[in-house]
C-alpha positions as CSV (number, residue, x, y, z in Angstrom):
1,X,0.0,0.0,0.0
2,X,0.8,3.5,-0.4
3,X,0.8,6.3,2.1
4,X,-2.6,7.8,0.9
5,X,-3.6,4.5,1.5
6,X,-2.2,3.5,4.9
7,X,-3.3,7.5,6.2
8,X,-7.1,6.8,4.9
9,X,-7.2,3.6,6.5
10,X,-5.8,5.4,9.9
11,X,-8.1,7.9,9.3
12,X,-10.9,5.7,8.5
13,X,-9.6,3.3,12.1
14,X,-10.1,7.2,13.8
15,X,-14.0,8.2,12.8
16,X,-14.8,4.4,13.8
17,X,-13.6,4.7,16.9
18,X,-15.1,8.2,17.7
19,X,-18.8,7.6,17.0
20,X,-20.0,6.1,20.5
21,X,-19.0,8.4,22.2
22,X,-21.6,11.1,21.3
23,X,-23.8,9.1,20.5
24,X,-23.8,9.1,16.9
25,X,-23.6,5.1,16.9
26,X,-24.0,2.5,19.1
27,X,-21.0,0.9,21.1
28,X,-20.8,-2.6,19.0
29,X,-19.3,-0.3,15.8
30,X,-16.4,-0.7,18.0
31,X,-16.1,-4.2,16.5
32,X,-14.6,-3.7,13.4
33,X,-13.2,-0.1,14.8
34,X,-9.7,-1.4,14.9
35,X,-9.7,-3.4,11.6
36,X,-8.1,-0.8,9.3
37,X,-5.5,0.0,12.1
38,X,-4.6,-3.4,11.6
39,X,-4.2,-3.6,8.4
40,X,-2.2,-0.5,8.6
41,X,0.1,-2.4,11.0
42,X,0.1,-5.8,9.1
43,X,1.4,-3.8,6.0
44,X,4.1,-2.0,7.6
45,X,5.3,-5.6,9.4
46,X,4.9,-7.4,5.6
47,X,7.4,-4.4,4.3
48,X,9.6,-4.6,7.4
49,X,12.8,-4.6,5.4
50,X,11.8,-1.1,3.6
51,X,10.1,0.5,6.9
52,X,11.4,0.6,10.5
53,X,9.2,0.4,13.6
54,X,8.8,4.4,13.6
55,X,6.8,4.6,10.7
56,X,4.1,2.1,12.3
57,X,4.4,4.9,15.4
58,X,3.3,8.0,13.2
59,X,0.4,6.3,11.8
60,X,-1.0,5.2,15.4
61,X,-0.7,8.8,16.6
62,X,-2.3,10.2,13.6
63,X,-5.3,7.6,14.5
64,X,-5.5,8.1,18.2
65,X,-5.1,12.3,18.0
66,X,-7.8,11.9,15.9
67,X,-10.0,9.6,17.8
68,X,-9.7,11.5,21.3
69,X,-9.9,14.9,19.0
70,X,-13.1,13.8,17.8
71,X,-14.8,12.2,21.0
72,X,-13.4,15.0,23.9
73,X,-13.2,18.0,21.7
74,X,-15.5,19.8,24.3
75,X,-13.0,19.6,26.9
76,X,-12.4,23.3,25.0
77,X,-15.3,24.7,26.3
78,X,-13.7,25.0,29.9
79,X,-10.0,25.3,28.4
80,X,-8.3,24.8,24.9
81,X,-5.2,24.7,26.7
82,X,-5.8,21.4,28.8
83,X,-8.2,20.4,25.6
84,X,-4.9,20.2,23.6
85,X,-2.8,18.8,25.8
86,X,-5.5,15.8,27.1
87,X,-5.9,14.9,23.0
88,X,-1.9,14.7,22.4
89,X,-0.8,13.3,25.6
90,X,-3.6,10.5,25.7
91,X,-2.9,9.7,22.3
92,X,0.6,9.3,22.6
93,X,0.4,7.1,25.3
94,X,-2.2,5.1,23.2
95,X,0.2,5.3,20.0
96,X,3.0,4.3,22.0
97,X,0.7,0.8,23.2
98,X,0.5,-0.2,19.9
99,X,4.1,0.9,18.7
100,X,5.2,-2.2,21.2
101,X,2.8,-4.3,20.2
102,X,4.1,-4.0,16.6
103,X,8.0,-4.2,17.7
104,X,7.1,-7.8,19.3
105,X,5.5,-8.9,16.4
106,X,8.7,-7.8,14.4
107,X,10.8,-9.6,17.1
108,X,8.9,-12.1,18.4
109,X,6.1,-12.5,16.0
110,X,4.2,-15.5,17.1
111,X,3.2,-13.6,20.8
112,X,2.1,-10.3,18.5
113,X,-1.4,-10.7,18.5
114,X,-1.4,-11.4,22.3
115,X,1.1,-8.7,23.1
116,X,-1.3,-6.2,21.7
117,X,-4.1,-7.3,24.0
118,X,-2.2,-7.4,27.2
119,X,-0.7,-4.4,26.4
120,X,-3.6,-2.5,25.8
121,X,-5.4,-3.9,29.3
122,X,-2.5,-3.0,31.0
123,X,-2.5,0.6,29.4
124,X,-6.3,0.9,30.3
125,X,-5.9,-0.4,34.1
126,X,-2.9,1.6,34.8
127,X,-4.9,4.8,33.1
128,X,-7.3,4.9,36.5
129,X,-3.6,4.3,38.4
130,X,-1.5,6.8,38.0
131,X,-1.2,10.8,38.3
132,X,-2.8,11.4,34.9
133,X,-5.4,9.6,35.2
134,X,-7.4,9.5,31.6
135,X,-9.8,6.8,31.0
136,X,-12.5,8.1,29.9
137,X,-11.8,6.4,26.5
138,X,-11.5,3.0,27.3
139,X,-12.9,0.9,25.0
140,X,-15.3,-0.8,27.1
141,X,-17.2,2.5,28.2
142,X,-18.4,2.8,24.7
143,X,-21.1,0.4,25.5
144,X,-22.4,2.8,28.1
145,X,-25.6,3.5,26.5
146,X,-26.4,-0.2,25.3
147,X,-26.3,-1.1,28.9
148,X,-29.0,-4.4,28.2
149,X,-25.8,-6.1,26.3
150,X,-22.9,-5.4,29.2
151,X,-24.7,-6.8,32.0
152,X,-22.2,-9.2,32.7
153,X,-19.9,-6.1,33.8
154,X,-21.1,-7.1,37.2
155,X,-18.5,-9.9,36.9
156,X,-15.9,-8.2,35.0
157,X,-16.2,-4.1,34.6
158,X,-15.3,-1.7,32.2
159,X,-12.3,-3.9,31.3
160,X,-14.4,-6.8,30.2
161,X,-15.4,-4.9,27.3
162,X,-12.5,-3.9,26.5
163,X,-11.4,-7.4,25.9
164,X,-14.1,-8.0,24.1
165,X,-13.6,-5.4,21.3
166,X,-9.7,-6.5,20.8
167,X,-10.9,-9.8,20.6
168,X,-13.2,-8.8,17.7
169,X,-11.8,-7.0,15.8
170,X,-8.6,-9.4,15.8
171,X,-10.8,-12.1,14.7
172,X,-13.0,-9.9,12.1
173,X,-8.8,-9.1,11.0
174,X,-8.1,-12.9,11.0
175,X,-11.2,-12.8,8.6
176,X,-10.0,-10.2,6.2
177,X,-6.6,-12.2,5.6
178,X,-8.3,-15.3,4.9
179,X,-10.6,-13.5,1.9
180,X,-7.9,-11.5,0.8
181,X,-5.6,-15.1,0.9
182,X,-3.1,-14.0,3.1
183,X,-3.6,-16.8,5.2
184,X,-4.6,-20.1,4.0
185,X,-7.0,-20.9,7.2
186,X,-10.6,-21.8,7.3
187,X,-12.9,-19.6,6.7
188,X,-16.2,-21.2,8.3
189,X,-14.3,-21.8,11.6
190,X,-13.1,-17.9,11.7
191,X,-16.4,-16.9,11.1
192,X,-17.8,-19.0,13.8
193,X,-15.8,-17.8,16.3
194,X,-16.6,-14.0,15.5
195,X,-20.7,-15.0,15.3
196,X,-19.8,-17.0,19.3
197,X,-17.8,-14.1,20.7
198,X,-20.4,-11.2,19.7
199,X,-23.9,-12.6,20.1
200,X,-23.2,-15.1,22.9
201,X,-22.0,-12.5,25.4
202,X,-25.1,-10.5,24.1
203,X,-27.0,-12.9,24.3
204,X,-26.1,-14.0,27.8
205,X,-26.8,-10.3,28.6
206,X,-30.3,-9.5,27.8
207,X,-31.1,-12.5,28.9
208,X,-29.7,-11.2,32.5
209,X,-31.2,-7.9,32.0
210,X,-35.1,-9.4,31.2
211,X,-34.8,-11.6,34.8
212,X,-33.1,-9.2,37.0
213,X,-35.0,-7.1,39.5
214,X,-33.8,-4.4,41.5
215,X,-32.7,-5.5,45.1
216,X,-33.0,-4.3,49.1
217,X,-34.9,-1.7,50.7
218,X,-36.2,1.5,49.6
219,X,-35.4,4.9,49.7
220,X,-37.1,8.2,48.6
221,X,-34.8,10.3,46.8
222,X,-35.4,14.2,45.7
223,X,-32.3,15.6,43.1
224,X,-32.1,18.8,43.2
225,X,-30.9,20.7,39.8
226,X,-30.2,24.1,40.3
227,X,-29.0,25.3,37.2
228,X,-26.6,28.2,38.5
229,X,-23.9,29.1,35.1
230,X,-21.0,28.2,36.9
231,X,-19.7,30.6,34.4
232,X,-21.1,33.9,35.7
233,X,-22.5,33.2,38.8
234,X,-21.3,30.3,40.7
235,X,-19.1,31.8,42.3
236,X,-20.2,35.3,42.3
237,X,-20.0,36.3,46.8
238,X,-23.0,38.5,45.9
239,X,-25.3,35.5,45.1
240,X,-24.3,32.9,47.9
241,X,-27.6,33.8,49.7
242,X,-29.6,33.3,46.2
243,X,-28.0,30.2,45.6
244,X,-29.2,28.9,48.6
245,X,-32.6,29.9,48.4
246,X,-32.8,28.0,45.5
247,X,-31.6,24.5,47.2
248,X,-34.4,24.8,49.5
249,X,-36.9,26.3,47.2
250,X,-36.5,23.5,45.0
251,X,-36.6,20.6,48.0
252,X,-39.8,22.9,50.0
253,X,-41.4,21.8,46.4
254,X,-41.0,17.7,46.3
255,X,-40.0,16.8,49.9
256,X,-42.8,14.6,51.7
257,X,-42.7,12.8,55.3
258,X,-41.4,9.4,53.2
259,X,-37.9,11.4,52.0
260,X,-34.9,10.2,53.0
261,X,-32.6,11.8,50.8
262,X,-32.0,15.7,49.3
263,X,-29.1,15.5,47.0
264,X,-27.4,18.5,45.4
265,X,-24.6,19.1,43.2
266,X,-21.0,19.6,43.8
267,X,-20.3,22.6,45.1
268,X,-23.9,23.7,45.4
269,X,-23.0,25.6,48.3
270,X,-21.1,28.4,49.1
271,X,-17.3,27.8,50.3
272,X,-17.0,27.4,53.7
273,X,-14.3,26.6,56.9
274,X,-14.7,23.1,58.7
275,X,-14.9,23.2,62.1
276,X,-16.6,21.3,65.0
277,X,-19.3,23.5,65.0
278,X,-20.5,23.2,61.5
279,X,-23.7,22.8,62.2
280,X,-24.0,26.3,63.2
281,X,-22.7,27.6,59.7
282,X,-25.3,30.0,58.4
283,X,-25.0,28.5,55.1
284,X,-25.9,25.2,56.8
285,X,-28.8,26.3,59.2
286,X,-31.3,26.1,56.6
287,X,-30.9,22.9,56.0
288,X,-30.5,21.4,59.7
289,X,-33.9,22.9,60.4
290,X,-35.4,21.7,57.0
291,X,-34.1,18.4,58.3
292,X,-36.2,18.9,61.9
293,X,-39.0,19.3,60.5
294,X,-38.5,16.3,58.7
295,X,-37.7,13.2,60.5
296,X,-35.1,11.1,58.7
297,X,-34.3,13.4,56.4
298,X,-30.7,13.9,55.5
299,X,-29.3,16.7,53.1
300,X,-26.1,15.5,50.4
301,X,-24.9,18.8,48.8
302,X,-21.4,19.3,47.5
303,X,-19.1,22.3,48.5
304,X,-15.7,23.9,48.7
305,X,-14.4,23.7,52.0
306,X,-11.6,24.6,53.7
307,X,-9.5,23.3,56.8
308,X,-6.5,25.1,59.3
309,X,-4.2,23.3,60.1
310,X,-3.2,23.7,64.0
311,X,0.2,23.5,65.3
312,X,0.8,20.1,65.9
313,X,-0.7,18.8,62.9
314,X,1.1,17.6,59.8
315,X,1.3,19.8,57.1
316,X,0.0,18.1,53.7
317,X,1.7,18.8,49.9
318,X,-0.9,20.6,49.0
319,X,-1.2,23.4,51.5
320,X,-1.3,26.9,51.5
321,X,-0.6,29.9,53.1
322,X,-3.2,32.7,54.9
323,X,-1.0,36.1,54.6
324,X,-4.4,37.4,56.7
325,X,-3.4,35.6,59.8
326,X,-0.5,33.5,59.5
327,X,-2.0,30.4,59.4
328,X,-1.7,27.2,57.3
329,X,-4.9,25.7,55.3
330,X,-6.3,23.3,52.5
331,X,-9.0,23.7,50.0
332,X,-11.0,21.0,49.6
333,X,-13.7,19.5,46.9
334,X,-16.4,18.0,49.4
335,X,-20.0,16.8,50.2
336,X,-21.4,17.3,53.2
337,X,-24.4,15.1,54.5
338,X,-26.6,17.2,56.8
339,X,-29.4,15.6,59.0
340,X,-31.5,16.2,62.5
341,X,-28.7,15.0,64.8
342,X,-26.9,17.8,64.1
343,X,-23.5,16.0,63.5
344,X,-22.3,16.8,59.7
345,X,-20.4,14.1,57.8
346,X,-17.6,15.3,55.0
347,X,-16.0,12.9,52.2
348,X,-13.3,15.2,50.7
349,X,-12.8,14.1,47.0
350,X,-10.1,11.4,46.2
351,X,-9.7,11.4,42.8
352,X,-8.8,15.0,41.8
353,X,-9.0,16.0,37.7
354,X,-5.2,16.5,36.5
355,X,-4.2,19.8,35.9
356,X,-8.0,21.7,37.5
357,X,-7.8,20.2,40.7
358,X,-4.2,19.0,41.1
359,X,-1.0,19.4,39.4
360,X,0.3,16.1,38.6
361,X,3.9,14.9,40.0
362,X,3.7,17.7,42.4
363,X,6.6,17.2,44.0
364,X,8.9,17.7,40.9
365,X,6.6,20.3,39.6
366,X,5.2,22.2,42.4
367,X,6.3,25.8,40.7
368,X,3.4,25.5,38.6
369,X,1.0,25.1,41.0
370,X,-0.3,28.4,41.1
371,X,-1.3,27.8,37.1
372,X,-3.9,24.7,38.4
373,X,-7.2,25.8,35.9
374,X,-9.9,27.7,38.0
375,X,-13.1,25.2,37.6
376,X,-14.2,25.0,41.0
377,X,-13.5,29.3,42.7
378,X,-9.9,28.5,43.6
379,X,-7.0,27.7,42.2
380,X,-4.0,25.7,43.0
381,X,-4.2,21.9,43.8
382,X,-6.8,20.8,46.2
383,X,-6.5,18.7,49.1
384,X,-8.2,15.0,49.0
385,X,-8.8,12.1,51.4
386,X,-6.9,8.7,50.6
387,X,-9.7,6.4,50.7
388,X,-13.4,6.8,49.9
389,X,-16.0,7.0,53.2
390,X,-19.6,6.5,52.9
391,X,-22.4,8.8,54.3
392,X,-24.4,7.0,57.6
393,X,-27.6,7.1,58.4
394,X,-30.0,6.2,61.1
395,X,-31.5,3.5,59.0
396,X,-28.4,1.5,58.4
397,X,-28.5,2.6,54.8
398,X,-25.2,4.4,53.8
399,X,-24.6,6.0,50.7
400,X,-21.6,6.4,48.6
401,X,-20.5,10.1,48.2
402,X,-19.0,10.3,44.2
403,X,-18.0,13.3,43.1
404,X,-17.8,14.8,39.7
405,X,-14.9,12.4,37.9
406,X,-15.0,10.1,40.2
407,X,-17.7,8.4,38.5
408,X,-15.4,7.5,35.4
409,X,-13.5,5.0,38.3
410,X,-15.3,1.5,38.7
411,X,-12.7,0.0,40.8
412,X,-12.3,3.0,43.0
413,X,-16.2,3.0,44.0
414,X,-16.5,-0.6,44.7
415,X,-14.1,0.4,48.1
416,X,-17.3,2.2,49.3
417,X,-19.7,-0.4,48.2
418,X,-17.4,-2.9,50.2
419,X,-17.7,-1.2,53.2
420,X,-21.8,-1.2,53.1
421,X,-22.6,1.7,50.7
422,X,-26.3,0.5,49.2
423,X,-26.4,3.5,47.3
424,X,-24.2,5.5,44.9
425,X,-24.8,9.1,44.9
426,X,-23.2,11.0,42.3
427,X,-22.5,15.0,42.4
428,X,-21.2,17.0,39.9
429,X,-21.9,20.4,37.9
430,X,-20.9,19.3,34.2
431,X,-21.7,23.1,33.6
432,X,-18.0,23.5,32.3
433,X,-18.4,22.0,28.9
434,X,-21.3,24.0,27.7
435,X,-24.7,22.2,25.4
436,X,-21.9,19.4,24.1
437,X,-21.2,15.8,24.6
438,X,-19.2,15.8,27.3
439,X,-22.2,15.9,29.9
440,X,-23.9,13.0,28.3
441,X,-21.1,10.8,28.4
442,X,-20.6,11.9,32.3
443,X,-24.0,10.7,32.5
444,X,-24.2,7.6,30.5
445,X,-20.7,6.1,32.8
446,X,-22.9,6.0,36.0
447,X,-24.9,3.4,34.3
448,X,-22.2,1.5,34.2
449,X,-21.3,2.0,37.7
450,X,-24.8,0.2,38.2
451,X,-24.2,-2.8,36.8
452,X,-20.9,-3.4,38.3
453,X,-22.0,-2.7,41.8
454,X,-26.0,-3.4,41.3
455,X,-26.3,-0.4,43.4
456,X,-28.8,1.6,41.9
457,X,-27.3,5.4,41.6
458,X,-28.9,9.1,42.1
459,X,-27.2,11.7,40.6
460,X,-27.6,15.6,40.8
461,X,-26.0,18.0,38.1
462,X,-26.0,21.6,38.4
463,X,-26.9,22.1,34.9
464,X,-28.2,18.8,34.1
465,X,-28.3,16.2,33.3
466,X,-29.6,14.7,36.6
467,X,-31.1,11.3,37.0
468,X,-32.1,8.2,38.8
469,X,-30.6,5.0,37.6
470,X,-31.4,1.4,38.4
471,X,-29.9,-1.2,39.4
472,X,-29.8,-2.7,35.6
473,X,-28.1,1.0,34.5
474,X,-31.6,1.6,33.7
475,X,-32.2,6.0,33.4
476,X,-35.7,5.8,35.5
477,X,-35.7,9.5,35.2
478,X,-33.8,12.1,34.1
479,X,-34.2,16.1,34.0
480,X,-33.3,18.4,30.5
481,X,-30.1,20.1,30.3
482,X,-30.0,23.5,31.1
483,X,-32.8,23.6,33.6
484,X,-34.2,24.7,37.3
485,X,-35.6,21.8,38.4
486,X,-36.0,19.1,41.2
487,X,-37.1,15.1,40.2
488,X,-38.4,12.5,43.2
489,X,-38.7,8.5,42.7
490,X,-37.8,5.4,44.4
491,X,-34.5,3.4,44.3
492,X,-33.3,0.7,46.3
493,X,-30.5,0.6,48.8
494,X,-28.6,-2.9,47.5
495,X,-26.3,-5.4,49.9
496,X,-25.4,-7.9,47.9
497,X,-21.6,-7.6,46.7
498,X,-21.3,-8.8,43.1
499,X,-18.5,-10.6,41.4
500,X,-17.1,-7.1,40.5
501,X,-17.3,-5.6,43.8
502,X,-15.0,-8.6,45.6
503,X,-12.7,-8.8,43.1
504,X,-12.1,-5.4,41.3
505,X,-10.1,-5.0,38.0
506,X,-8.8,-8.3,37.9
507,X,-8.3,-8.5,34.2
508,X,-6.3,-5.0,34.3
509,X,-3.9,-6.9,37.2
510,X,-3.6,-10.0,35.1
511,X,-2.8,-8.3,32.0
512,X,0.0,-6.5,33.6
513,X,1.5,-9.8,35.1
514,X,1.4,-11.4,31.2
515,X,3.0,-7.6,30.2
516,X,5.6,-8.1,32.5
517,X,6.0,-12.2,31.4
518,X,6.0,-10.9,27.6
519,X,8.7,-8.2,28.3
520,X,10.9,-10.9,29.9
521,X,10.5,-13.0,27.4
522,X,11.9,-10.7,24.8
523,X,14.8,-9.9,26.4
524,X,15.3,-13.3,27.1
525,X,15.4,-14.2,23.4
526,X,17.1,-11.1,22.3
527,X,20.1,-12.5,24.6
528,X,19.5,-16.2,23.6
529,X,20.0,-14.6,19.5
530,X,22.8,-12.3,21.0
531,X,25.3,-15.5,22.3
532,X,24.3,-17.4,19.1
């Protein structure tokens, strides 16, 4: 082939992989995604004497620059800046996979096919790992929106999916040599296997999805959408006293004596200090005597929250100085859960949004910390908590505080459903990104936090789009974009642990152990041809 030829087919590999994500197609287009990349690859490796391994290299980044160009272009919306630098350093890092993959074929050749599957895993698991932490393009969340054929994600997550589209798409590539006679291999036996790995799974799936019902006790929920532009007024001191009024205007219209739960958005509130007598707040005195006159009601609503640190204590990496008084503080991303006994509960956000919330590697970059994007009324990097903590109740139901991003992290939210979370309760203000994509994708990943956990999941966006999912990843309800308003239904609080929830990521953990075995391996024959 040519170089018009191998770039269209790169090209062609790009606009596959980019149309689930706004929806333009559904997630099994992903299937055959990866066939022209393939080809692409196979091509170079056939011509290996005329073309080094770099070459393969600049047509995987042309594909992948393309594909998380076209799929997160409205990251731009909030900053073009961190827009530019998410599509180019994601797709390096995605480029660089498959560059490997195509060096052990060249090497090693008969581990190739394998190398690129473990490889890949291995790149998708250590994506939710690490400080830039970017998986909002695995493959697997493509099937977000088809959630009646990914029910078995309860036993394997996001990463199950994932698996499943290499394995397609290598077997739909297997397919393509044997008509074009590459490869002198049966036909009918190739096409069996592609016909047993798509519709069985499928199959499997909506067969789960027609039996199962929704599990444990439940709970009255009112979400709250206050639609405040986090452009122009969100932060604005003048309207902390508005934005308030609002929150309760919008409960005083649903609540009823059966509610057990008011959720807001993060940082619905105004910023405010912790201290041990929170309660007493003004921001928060409206809502403890909503909650009196309410028995067993308990308000979630997100804020920005700040803590001193006293004398004795240890001074974190991410504090900062008050010239006012001298004194040593951290800014936090938190919910609060507010009820009659007066005590309130915090969960300070773990996983913090590279280069808005934190500056990765801080400690070999801390100079530009002042230069952390303003999306939240500060700036710099915030503080976080190191594990996830669930909300109590008097009921023994406890619900699992997510925040924003964190929703995009299977493995990280089955922590709180392991220690007794029955519900999931998402906040976030997906306000950023403007009338584009990115807020329906936000929302169609907490669907799939449903069927890994079977914990059905209430979620509150300050510009929409808030919801009530099931325990299937069903959308009960849902509000419009761009809209004042408040919804109330019924989900239940789930106890049962799934496959998922005990054993996490598993396939991302293997995958890395049969990276590791695949690297050795090479060197050991690159030493083995070295003596000879």
């Amino acid at each position: 082939m040519d170089r018009v030829q191998l770039t269209g087919l790169s090209i062609f590999s790009a606009i596959l992989l980019s149309l689930p994500w706004p929806g333009i197609l559904p997630g099994w287009i992903l299937f055959f995604s990866l066939v022209p990349l393939l080809i692409v690859e196979d091509d170079l490796y056939n011509h290996r004497n005329k073309y080094t391994g770099i070459v393969f290299l600049g047509y995987a980044w042309l594909c992948f620059v393309l594909w998380n160009a076209l799929s997160t272009w409205w990251i731009a919306n909030s900053t073009v800046t961190g827009a530019v630098l998410v599509t180019f350093l994601n797709a390096s890092f995605m480029a660089t996979v498959w560059w490997l993959f195509h060096l052990v074929k060249r090497r090693l050749r008969h581990p190739g096919y394998l190398s690129l599957v473990v490889f890949w895993i291995s790149f998708e698991y250590l994506h939710y790992q690490w400080e830039i932490q970017w998986p909002w393009l695995n493959l697997g969340n493509g099937f977000a929106n088809q959630v009646r054929l990914v029910q078995w994600y309860q036993y394997t997550g996001v990463l199950g999916g994932t698996l499943w589209v290499l394995m397609i798409n290598l077997l739909l590539f297997r397919l393509y040599k044997e008509i074009t006679g590459a490869v002198q291999t049966s036909k009918t036996v190739t096409i069996t296997l592609v016909l047993s790995t798509a519709f069985i799974p499928s199959w499997l799936s909506v067969g789960a999805y027609n039996r199962y019902q929704d599990q444990g006790v439940p709970v009255e929920i009112v979400v709250l959408q206050p639609n405040i532009d986090p452009y122009s007024k969100k932060f604005d001191k003048m309207s902390y006293s508005g934005q308030i009024r609002v929150l309760l205007q919008l409960t005083d219209s649903l609540v009823t004596a059966a509610t057990e739960y008011v959720i807001g958005p993060e940082t619905a509130l105004p910023p405010l200090w912790e201290t041990p007598g929170m309660r007493q707040h003004p921001y928060l005195i409206p809502f403890y005597k909503t909650a009196l006159t309410h028995p067993g009601l308990k308000f979630i609503l997100g804020a920005t929250t700040r803590i001193r640190f006293r004398e004795k204590d240890e001074i974190s990496a991410t504090v900062r100085f008050n010239a006012a008084d001298s004194s040593w503080y951290d800014v936090y991303n938190t919910a609060l859960q507010i009820d009659a006994s007066g005590k309130v509960q915090t969960y300070h956000k773990s996983i913090l949004v590279s280069g808005v919330e934190k500056m990765p590697f801080s400690r070999y970059f801390s100079f530009l910390e002042e230069y952390v994007i303003d999306l939240g009324g500060t700036t710099g990097s915030l503080g976080s908590q190191e594990e996830p903590s669930n909300f109590t109740s008097g009921n023994d139901v406890q619900a699992a505080p997510v925040i924003c991003y964190e929703s995009v992290f299977g493995e990280y939210i089955t922590k709180s459903i392991k220690k007794g979370a029955g519900l999931i309760v998402v906040m976030t203000n997906d306000g950023w990104w403007g009338d584009t994509p990115g807020y329906k994708q936000h929302l169609s990943f907490a669907r799939l936090r449903a069927i890994e956990t079977r914990r059905a999941v209430a979620r509150s966006a300050n510009t929409g789009i808030s919801a009530l999912i099931n325990q299937r990843g069903d959308i009960v309800q849902q509000t419009r974009w761009w809209t004042r308003t408040a919804l109330k239904g019924t989900l239940k609080a789930n106890g049962n642990l799934t496959f998922y929830v005990r054993y996490g990521d598993y396939i991302g953990r293997i995958s890395v152990f049969l990276s590791a075995l695949l690297v050795l391996y090479g060197l050991a024959q690159n030493r083995i041809k070295k003596r000879r």
